[in-house]
py3Dmol code that shows the C-alpha trace and the ligand (Angstrom):
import py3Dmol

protein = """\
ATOM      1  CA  UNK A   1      32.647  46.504  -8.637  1.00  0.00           C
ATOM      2  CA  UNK A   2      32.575  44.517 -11.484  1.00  0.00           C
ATOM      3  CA  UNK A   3      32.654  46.855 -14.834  1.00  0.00           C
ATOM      4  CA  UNK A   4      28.985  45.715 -17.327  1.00  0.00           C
ATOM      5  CA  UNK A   5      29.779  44.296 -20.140  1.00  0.00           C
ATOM      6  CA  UNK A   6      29.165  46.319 -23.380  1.00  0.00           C
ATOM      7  CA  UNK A   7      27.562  45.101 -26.441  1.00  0.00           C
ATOM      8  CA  UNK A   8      30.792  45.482 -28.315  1.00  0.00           C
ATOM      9  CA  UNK A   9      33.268  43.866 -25.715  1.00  0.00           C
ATOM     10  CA  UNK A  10      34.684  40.304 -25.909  1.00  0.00           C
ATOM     11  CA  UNK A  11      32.011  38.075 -24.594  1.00  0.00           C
ATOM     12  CA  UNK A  12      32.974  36.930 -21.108  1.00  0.00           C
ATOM     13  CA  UNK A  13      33.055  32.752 -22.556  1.00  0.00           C
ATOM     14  CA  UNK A  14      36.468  33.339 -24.572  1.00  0.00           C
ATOM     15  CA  UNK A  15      35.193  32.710 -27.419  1.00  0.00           C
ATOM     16  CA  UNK A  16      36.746  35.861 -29.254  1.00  0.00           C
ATOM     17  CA  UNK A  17      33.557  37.233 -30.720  1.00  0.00           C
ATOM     18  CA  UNK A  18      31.872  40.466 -29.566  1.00  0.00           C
ATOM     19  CA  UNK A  19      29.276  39.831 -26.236  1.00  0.00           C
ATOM     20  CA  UNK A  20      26.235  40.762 -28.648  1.00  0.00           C
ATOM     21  CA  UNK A  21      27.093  37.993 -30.632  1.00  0.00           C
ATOM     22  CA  UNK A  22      27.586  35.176 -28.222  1.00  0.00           C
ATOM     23  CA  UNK A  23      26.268  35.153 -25.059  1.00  0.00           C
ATOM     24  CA  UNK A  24      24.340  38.334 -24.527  1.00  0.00           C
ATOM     25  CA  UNK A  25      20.980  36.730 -25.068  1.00  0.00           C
ATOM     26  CA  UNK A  26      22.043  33.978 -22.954  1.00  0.00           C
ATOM     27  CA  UNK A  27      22.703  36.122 -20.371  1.00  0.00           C
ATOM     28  CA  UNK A  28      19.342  38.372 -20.714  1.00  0.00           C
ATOM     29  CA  UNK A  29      17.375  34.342 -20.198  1.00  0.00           C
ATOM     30  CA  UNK A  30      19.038  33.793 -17.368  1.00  0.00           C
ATOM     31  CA  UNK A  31      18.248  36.850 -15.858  1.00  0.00           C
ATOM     32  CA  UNK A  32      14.594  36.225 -16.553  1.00  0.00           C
ATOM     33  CA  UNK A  33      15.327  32.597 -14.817  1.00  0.00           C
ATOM     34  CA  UNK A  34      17.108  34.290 -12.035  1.00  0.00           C
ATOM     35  CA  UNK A  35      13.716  36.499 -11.679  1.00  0.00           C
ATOM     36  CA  UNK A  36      11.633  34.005 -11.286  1.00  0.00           C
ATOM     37  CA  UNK A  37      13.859  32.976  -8.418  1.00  0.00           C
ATOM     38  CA  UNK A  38      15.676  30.178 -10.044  1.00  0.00           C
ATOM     39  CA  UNK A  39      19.375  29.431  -9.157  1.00  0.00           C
ATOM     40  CA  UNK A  40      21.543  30.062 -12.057  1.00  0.00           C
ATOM     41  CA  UNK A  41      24.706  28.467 -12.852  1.00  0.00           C
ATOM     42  CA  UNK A  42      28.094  30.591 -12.772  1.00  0.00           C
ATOM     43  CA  UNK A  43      30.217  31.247 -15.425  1.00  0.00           C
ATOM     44  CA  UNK A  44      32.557  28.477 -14.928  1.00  0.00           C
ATOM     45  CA  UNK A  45      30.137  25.973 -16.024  1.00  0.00           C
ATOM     46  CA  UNK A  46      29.310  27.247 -19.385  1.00  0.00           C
ATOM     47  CA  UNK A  47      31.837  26.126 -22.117  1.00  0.00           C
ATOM     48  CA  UNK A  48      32.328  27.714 -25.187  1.00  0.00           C
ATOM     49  CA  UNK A  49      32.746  25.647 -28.830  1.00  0.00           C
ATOM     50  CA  UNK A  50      36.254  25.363 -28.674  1.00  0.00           C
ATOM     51  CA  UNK A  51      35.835  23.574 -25.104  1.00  0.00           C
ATOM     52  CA  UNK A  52      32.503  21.539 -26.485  1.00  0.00           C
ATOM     53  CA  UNK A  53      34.435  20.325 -28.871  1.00  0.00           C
ATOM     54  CA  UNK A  54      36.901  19.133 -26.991  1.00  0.00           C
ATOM     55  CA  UNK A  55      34.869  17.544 -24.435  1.00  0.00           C
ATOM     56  CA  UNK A  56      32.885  15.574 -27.481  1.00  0.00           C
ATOM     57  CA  UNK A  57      36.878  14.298 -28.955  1.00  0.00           C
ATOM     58  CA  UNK A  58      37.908  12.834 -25.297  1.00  0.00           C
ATOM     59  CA  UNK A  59      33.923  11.278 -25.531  1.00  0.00           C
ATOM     60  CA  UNK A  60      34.931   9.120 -28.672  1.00  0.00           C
ATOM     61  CA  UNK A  61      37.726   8.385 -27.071  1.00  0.00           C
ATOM     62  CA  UNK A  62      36.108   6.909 -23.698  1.00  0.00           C
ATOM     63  CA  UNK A  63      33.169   4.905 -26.223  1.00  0.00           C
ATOM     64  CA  UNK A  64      36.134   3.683 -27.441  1.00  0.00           C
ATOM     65  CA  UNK A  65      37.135   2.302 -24.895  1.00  0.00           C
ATOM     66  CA  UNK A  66      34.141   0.744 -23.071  1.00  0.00           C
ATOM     67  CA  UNK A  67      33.231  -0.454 -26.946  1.00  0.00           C
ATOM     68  CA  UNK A  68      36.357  -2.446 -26.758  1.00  0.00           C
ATOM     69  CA  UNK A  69      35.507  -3.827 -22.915  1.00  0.00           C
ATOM     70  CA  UNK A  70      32.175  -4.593 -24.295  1.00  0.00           C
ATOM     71  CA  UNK A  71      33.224  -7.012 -26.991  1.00  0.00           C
ATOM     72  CA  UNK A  72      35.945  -8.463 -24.392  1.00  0.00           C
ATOM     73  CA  UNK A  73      34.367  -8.834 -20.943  1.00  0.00           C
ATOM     74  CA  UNK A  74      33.713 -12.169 -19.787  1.00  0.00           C
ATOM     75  CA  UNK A  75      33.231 -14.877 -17.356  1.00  0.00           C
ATOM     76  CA  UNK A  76      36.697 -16.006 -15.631  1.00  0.00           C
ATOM     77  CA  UNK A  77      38.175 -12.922 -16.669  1.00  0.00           C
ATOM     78  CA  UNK A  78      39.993 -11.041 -13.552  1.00  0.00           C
ATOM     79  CA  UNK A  79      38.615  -7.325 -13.189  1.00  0.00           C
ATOM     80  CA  UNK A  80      42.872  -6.181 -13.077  1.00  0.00           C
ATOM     81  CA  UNK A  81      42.335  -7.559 -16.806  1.00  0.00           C
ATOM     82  CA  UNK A  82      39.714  -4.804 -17.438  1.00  0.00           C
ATOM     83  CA  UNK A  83      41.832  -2.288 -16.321  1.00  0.00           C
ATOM     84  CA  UNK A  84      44.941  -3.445 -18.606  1.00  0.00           C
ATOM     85  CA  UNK A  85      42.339  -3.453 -21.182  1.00  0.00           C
ATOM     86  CA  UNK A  86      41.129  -0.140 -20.247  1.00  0.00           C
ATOM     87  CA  UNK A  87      44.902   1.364 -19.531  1.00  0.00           C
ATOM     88  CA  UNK A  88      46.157   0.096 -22.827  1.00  0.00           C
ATOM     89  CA  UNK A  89      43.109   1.220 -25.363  1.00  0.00           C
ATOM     90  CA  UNK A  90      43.268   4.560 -24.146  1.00  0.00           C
ATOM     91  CA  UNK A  91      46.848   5.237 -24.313  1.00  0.00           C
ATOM     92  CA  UNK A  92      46.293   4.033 -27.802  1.00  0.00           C
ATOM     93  CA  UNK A  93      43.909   6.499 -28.600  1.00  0.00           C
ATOM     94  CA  UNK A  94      46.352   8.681 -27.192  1.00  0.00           C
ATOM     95  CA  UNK A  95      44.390   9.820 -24.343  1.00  0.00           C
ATOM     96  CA  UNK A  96      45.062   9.419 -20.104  1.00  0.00           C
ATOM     97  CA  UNK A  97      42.535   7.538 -17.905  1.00  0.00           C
ATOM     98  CA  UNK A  98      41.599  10.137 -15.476  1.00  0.00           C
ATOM     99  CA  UNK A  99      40.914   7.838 -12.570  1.00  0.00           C
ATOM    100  CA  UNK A 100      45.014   6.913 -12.384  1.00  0.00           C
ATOM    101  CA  UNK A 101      46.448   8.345  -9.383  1.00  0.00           C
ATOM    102  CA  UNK A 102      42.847  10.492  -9.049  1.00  0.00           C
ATOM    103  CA  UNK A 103      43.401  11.794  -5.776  1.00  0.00           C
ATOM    104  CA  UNK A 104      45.579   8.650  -4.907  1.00  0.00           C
ATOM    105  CA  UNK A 105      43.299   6.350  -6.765  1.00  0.00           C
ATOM    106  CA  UNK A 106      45.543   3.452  -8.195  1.00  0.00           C
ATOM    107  CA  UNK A 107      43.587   2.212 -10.928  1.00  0.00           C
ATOM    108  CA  UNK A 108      42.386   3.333 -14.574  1.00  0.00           C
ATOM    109  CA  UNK A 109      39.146   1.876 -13.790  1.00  0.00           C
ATOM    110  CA  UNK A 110      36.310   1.341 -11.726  1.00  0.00           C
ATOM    111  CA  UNK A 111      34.743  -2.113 -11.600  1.00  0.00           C
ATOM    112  CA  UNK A 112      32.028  -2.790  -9.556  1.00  0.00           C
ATOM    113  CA  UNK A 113      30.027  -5.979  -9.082  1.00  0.00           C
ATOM    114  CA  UNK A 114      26.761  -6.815  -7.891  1.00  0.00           C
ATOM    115  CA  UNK A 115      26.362  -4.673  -4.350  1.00  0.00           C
ATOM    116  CA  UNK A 116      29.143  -2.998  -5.096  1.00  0.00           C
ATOM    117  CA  UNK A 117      27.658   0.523  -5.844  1.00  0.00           C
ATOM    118  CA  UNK A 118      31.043   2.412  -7.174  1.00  0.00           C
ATOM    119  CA  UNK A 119      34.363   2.737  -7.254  1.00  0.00           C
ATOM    120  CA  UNK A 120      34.688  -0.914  -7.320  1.00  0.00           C
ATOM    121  CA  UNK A 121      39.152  -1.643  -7.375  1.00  0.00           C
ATOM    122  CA  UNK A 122      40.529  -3.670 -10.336  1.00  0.00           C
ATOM    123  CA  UNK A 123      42.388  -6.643  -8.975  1.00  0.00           C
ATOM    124  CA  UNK A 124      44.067  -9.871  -9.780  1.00  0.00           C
ATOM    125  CA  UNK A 125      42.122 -11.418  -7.544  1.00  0.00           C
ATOM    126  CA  UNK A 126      38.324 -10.628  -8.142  1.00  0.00           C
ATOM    127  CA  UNK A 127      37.492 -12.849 -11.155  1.00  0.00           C
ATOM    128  CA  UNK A 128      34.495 -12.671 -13.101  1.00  0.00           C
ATOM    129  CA  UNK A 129      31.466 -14.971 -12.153  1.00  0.00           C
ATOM    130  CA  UNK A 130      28.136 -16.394 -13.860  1.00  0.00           C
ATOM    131  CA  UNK A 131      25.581 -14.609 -12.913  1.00  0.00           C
ATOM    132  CA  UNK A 132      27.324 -11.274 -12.154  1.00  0.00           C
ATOM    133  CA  UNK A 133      26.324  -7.704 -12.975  1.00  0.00           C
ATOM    134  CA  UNK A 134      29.530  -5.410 -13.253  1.00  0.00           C
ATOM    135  CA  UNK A 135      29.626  -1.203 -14.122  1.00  0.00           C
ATOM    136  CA  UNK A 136      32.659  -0.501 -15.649  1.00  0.00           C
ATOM    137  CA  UNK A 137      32.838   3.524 -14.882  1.00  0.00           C
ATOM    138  CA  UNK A 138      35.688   4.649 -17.511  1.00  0.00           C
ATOM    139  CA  UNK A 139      37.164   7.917 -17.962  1.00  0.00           C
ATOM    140  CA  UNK A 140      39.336  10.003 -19.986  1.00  0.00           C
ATOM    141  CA  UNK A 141      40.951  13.302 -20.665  1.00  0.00           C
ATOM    142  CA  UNK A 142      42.462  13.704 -24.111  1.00  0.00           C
ATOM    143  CA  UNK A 143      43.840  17.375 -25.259  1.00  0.00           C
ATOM    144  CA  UNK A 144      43.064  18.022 -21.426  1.00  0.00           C
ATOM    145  CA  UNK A 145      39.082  17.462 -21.709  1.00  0.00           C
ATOM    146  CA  UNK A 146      38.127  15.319 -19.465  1.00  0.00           C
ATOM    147  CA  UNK A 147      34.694  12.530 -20.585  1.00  0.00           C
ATOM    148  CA  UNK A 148      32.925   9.940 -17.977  1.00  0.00           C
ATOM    149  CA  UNK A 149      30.377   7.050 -18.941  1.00  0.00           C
ATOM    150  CA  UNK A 150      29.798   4.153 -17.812  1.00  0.00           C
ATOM    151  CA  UNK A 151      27.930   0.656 -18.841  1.00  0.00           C
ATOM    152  CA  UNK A 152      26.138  -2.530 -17.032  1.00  0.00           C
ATOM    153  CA  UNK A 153      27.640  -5.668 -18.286  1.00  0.00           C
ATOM    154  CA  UNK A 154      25.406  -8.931 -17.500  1.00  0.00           C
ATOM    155  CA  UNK A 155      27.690 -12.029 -17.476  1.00  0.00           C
ATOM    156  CA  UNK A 156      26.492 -15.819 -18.205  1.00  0.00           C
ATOM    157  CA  UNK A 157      23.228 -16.149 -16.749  1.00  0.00           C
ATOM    158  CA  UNK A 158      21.886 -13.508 -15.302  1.00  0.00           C
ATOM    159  CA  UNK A 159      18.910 -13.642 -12.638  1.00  0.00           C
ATOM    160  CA  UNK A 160      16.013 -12.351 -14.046  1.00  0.00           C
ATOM    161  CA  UNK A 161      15.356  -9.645 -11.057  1.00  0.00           C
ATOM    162  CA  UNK A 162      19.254  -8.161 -11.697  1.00  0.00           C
ATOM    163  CA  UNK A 163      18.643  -8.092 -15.719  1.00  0.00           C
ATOM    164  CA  UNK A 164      15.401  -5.824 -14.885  1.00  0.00           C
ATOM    165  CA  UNK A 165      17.361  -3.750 -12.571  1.00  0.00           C
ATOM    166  CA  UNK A 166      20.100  -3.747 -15.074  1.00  0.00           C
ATOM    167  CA  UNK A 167      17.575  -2.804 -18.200  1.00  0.00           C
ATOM    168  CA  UNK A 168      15.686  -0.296 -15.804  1.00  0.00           C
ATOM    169  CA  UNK A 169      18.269   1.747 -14.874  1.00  0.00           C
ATOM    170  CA  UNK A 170      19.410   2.309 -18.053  1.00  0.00           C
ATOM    171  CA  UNK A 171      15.573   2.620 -19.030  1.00  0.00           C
ATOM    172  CA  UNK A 172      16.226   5.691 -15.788  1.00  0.00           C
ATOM    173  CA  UNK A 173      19.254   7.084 -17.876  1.00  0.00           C
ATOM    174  CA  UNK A 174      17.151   7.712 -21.114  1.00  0.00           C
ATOM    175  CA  UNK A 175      13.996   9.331 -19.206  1.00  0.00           C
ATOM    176  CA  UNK A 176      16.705  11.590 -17.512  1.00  0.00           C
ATOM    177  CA  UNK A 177      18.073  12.639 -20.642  1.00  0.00           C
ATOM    178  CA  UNK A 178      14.390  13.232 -21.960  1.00  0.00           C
ATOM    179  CA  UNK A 179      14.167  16.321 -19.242  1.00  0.00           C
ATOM    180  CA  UNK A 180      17.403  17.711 -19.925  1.00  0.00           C
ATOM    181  CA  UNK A 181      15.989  21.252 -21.672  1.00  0.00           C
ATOM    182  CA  UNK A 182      17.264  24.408 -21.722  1.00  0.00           C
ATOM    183  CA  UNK A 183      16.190  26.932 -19.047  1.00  0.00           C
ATOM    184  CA  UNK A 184      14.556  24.169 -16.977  1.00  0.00           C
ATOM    185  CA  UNK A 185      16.284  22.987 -13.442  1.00  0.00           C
ATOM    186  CA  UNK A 186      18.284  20.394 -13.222  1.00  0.00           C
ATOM    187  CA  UNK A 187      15.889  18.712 -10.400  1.00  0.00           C
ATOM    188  CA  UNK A 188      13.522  18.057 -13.169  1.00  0.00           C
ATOM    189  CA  UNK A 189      15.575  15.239 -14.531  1.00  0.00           C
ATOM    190  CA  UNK A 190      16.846  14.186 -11.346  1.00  0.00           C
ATOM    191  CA  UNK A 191      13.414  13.781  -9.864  1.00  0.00           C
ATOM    192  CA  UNK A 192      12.354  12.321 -13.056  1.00  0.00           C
ATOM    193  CA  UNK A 193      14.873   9.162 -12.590  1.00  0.00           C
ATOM    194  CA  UNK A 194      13.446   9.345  -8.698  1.00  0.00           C
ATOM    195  CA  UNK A 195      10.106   9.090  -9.047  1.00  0.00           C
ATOM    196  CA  UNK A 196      10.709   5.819 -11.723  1.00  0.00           C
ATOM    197  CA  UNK A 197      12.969   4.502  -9.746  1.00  0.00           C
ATOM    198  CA  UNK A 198      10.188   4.405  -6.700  1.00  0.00           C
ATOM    199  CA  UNK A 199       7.723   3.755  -8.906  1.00  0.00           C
ATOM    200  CA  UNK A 200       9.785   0.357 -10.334  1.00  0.00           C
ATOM    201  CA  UNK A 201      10.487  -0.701  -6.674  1.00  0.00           C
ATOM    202  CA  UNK A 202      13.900   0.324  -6.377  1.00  0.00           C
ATOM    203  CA  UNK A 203      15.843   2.981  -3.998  1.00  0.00           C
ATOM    204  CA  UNK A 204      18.336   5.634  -5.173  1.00  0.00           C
ATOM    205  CA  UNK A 205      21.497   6.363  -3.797  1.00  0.00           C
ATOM    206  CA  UNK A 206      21.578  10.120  -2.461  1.00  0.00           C
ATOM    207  CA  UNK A 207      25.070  10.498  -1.406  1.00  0.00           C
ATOM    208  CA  UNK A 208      27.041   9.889  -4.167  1.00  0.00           C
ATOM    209  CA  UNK A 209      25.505  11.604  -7.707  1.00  0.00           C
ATOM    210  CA  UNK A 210      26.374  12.933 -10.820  1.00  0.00           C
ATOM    211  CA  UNK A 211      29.121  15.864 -11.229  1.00  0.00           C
ATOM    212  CA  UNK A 212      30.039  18.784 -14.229  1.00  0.00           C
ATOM    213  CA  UNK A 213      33.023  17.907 -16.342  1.00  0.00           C
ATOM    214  CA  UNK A 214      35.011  18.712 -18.959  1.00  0.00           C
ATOM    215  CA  UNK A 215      37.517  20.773 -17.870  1.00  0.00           C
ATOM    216  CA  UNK A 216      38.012  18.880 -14.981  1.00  0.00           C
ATOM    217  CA  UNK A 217      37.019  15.845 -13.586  1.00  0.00           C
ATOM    218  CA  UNK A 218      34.811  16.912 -11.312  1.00  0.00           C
ATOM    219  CA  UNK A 219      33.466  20.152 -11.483  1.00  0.00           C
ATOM    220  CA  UNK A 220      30.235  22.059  -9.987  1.00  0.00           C
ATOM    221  CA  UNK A 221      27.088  20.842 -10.360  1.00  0.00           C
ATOM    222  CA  UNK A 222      26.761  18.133  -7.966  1.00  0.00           C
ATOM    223  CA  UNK A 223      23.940  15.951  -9.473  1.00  0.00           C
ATOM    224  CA  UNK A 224      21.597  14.673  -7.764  1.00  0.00           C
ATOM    225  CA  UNK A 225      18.740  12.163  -8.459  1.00  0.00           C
ATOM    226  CA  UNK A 226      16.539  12.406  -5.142  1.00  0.00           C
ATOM    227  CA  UNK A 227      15.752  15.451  -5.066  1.00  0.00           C
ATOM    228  CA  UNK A 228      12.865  17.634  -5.726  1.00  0.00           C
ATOM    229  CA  UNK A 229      11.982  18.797  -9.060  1.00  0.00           C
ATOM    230  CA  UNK A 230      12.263  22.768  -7.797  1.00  0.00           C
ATOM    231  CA  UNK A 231      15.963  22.239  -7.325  1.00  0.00           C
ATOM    232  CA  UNK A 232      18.698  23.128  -8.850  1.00  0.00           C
ATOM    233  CA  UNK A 233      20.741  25.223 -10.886  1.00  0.00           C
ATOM    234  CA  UNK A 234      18.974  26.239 -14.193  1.00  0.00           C
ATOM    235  CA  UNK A 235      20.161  23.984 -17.015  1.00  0.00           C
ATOM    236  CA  UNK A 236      22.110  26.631 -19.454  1.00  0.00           C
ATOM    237  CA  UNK A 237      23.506  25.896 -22.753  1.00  0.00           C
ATOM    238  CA  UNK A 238      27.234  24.802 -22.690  1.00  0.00           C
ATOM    239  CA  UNK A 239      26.644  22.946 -19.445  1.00  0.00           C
ATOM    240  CA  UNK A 240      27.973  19.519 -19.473  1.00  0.00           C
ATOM    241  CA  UNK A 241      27.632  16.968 -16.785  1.00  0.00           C
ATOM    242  CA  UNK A 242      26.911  13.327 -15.741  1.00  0.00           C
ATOM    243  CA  UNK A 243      23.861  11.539 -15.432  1.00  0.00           C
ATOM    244  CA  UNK A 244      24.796   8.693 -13.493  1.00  0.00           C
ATOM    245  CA  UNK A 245      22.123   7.075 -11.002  1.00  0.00           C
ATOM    246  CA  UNK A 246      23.305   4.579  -8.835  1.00  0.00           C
ATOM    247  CA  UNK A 247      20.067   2.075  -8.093  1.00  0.00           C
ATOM    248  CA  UNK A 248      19.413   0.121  -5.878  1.00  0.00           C
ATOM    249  CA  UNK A 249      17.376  -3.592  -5.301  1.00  0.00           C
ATOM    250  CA  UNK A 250      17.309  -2.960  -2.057  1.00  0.00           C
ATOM    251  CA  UNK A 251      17.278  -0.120   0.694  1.00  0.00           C
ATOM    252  CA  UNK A 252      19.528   3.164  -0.675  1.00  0.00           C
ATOM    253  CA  UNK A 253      21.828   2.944   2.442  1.00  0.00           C
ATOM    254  CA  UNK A 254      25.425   2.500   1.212  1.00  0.00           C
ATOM    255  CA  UNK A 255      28.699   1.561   3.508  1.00  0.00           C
ATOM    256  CA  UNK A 256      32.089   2.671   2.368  1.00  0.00           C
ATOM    257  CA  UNK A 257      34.857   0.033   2.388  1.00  0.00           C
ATOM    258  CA  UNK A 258      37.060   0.596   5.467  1.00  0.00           C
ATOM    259  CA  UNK A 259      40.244  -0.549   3.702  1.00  0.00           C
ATOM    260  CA  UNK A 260      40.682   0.692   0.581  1.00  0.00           C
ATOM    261  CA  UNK A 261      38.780   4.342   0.982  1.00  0.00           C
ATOM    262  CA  UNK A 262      37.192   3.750  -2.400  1.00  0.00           C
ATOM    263  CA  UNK A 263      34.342   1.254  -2.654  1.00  0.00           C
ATOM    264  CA  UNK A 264      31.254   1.757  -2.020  1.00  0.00           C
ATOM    265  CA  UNK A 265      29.039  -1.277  -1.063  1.00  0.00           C
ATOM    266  CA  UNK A 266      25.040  -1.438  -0.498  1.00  0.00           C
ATOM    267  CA  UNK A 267      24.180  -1.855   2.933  1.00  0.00           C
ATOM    268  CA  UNK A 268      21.807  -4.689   3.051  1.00  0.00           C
ATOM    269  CA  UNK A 269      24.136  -6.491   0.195  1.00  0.00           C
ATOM    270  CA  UNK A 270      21.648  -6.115  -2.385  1.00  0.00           C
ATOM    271  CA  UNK A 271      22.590  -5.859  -5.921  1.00  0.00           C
ATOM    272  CA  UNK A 272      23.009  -1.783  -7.599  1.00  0.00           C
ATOM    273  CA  UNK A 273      23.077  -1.029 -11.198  1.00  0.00           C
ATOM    274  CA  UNK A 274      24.571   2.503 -12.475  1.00  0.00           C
ATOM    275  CA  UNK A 275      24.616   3.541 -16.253  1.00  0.00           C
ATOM    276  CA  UNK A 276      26.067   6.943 -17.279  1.00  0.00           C
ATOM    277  CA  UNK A 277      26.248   9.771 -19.930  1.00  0.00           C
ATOM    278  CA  UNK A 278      28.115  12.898 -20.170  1.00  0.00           C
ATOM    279  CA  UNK A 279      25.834  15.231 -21.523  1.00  0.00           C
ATOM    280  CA  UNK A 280      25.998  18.558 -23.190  1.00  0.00           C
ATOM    281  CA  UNK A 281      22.946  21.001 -22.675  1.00  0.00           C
ATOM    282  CA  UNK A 282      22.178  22.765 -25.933  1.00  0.00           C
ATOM    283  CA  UNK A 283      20.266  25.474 -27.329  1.00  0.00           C
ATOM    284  CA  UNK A 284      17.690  22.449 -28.626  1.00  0.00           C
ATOM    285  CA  UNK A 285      18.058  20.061 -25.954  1.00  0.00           C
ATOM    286  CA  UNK A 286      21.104  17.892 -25.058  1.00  0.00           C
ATOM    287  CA  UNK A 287      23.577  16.019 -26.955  1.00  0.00           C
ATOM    288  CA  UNK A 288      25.289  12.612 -25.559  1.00  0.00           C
ATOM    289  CA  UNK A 289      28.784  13.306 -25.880  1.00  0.00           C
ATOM    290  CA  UNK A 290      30.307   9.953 -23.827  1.00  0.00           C
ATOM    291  CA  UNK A 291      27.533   6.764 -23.463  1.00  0.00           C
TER     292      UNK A 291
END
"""
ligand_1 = """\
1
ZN
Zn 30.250 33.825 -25.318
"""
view = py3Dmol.view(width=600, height=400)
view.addModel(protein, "pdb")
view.setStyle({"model": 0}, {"cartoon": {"style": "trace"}})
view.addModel(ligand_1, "xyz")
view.setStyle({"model": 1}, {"stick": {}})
view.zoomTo()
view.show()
């Protein structure tokens, strides 16, 4: 039996100030969501200030970073160069690049090219080519908050159908973050990104999606962009998560790389684009706090 809180206690966020102060009317909205049968997220995905704040100081940190990539990337450049780049500028910034020994992963990076969907391995030996399309996923935890974007990077001359895919699904990113609203669910954006995606000629990948964070890495929700818009945990103020759609040219059917456990490839070969935000919900709407 878990005691109610009074008006008067601590509120339950750890923010130090009395419940009727801080989250009490939060709570009273999502009861009226929960009413209306929505799913509500727990407690652990709400952050407080404090951890807002944090979250937003490792997000400078990882634009940062991809800002410096940005103005360095190019052709004939090995991707293991990317990851130096990426290792070194965030160590400088005095942060960690959470994807280092990530559940054995052995990079600071993820570079993928062209049908590689994600988790694409920095190596020596994969060199940058004309005509390639590369995400470079970066990631950081700084003070212990933990930030995720990622960017497309065209290189030389790009074909004309892989710049559209490139400039559509970051076109996908910014109608997602356009339904990111308070006390609406979650499947409203991610159907939102579906339905353009379809409606541009592309597929979505379904298996792998988007993710809380802040605290951790990866935290609950999983995010999902093929999915109906009735779905869903109820977007609450002091979630943050990514929005991070991986699409696709081609079919959405992905294969896994036998070897390495990481990287994910496109079935049919066909070339995949991903952008992606971390994103606060707020009382207003949302604030980008990595891009
Ligand atoms: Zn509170």
């Amino acid at each position: 039996m878990i005691k109610k809180i009074g008006r008067n206690d601590l509120c339950w966020c750890q923010s130090g100030r009395k419940y009727k102060a801080c989250h009490m009317a939060f709570d009273e909205k999502l009861t009226q969501c929960k009413d209306k049968g929505y799913k509500i997220p727990s407690r652990k995905m709400i952050k407080n200030q404090e951890q807002l704040d944090g979250i937003r100081e490792s997000g400078k940190v990882n634009i940062a970073v991809l800002d410096y990539v940005a103005e360095h990337i190019q052709v004939g450049m090995s991707t293991e160069e990317i990851d130096r780049m990426v290792y070194e500028k965030t160590l400088e910034y005095n942060g960690i690049p959470a994807p280092l020994n990530f559940e054995g992963y052995p990079k600071s990076v993820c570079t993928s090219i062209n049908e590689e969907v994600c988790h694409g391995i920095p190596s020596k030996d994969i060199i940058l080519k004309d005509g390639d399309i590369v995400n470079v996923d970066v990631s950081t935890i700084y003070k212990d908050y933990f930030s995720d974007s990622s960017r497309m990077f065209c290189l030389g001359k790009v074909s004309p159908e892989k710049q559209k895919l490139v400039d559509d699904t970051k076109k996908a990113i910014e109608l997602g973050l356009s339904y990111v609203k308070p006390w609406h669910r979650i499947g409203e954006m991610g159907n939102a990104i579906y339905e353009f995606a379809r409606e541009h000629g592309y597929s979505v990948v379904r298996e792998v999606g988007g993710h809380g964070v802040g605290i951790e890495f990866h935290e609950e929700p999983f995010v999902s962009y093929c999915c109906p818009k009735e779905s869903g945990v109820v977007m609450a103020p002091g979630m943050v998560f990514t929005i991070e759609p991986m699409i696709n040219l081609g079919r959405s059917d992905i294969v896994m790389d036998d070897e390495n456990g990481w990287t994910i490839y496109t079935e049919d070969g066909m070339p995949s684009a991903q952008w992606e935000v971390t994103v606060a919900v707020t009382e207003e709407g949302y604030e980008k706090l990595a891009y």
